[in-house]
C-alpha positions as CSV (number, residue, x, y, z in Angstrom):
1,X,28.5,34.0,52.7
2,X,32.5,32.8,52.1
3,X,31.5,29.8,53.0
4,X,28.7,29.6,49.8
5,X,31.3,30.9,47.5
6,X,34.1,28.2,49.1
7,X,31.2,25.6,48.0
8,X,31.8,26.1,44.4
9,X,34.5,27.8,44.1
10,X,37.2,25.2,45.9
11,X,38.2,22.7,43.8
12,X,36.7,24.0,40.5
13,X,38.5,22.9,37.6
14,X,37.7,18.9,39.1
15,X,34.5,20.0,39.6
16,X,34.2,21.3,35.7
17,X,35.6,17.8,35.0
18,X,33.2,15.9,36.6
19,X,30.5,18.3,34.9
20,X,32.1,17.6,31.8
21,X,32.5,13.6,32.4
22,X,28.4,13.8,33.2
23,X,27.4,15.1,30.0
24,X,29.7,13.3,27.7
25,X,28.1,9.6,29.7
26,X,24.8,10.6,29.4
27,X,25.2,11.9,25.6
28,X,26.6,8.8,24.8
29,X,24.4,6.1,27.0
30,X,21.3,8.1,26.9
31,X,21.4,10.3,24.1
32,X,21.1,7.5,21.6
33,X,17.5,7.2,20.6
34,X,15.6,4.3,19.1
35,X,14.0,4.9,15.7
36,X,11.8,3.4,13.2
37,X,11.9,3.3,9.2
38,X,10.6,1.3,6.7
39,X,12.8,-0.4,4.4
40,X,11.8,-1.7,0.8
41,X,13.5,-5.2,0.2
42,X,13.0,-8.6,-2.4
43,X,12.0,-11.9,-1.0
44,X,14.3,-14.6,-1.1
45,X,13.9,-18.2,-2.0
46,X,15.9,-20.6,-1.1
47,X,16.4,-24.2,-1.3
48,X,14.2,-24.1,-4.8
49,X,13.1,-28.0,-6.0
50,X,14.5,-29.1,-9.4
51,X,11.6,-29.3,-11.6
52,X,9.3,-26.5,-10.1
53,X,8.6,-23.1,-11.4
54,X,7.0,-20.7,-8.9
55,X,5.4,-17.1,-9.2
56,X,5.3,-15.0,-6.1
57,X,3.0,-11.8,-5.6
58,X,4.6,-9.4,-4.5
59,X,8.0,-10.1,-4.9
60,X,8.8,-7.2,-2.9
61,X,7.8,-6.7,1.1
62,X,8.2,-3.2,3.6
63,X,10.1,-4.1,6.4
64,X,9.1,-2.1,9.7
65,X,12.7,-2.1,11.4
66,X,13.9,-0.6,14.7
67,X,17.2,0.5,16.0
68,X,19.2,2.6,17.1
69,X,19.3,5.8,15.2
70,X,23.1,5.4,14.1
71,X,22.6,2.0,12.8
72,X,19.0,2.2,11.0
73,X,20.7,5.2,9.1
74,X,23.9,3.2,8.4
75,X,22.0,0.3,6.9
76,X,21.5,-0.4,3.3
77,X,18.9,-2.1,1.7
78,X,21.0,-5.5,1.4
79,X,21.9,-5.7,4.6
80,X,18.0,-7.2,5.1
81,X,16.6,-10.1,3.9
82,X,13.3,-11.9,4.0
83,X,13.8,-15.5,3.2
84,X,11.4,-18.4,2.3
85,X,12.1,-21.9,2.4
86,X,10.9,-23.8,-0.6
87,X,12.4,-27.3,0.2
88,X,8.9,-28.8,1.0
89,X,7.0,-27.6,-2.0
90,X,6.8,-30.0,-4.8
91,X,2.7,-30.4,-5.7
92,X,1.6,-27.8,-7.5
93,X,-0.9,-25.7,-6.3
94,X,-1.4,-22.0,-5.1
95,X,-0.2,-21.3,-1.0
96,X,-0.8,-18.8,1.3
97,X,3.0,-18.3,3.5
98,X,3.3,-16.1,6.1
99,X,5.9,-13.6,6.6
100,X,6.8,-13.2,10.2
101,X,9.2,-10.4,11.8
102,X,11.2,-13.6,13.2
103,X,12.4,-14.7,9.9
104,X,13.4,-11.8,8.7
105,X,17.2,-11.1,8.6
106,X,18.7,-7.9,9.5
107,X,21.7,-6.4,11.2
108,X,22.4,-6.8,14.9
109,X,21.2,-3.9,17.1
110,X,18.1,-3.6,15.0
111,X,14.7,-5.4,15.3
112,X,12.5,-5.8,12.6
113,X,9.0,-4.9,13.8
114,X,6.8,-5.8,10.9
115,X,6.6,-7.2,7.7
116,X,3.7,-5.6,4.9
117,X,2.3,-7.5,3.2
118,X,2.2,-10.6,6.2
119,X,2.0,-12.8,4.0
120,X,2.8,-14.0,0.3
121,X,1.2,-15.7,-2.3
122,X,2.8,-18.6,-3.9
123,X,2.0,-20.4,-7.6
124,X,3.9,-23.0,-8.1
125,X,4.1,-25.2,-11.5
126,X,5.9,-28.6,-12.2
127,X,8.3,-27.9,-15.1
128,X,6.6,-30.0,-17.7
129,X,3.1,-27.7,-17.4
130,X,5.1,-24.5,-18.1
């Protein structure tokens, strides 16, 4: 039986260190979970023609975004982005443009999943009609 108690008794404050070492790694590699929230943001137009007046519905869009819990918590509402590129639209006319996950901007270390509404309705006007 000495030899049992020589098992873990010799060497015990490395051994309590090495206990110790274990749990702080695996608290700090595995104990970070992924999570999900939604996050309410505008869209955002960019590169705008001179001359054309548009009208968006909805002008708002949920972003699905996941990350790791530490960052989705630490991450405000302008830290995302949906962008839309209105460099190519000059006839008037109503379109249909998809919002995908891709184009979304957010924060490094968290992925946006999905995008509601997928996609957006666009009116656009020529100046002179307005």
């Amino acid at each position: 039986m000495s030899w049992l108690r020589n098992v873990f008794t010799r060497n015990l404050p490395l051994k309590l260190l090495s206990l110790a070492l274990a749990v702080a790694i695996w608290t700090s590699v595995g104990g970070d979970v992924s999570t999900e929230i939604l996050v309410s943001v505008p869209v955002e137009f960019r590169n705008v023609p001179a001359g054309v007046h548009y009208r968006a519905e909805p002008s708002r869009v949920e972003l699905r975004v996941r990350g790791p819990r530490w960052m989705v918590r630490q991450a405000a509402e302008t830290d995302f982005s949906v962008p839309v590129d209105l460099s190519g639209i000059t006839e008037p006319g109503e379109r249909v443009i998809p919002l995908l996950p891709g184009n979304a901007i957010a924060p490094s270390s968290v992925e946006v999943v999905d995008i509601t509404p997928p996609e957006l309705l666009l009116a656009v006007t020529a100046a002179s009609q307005s």
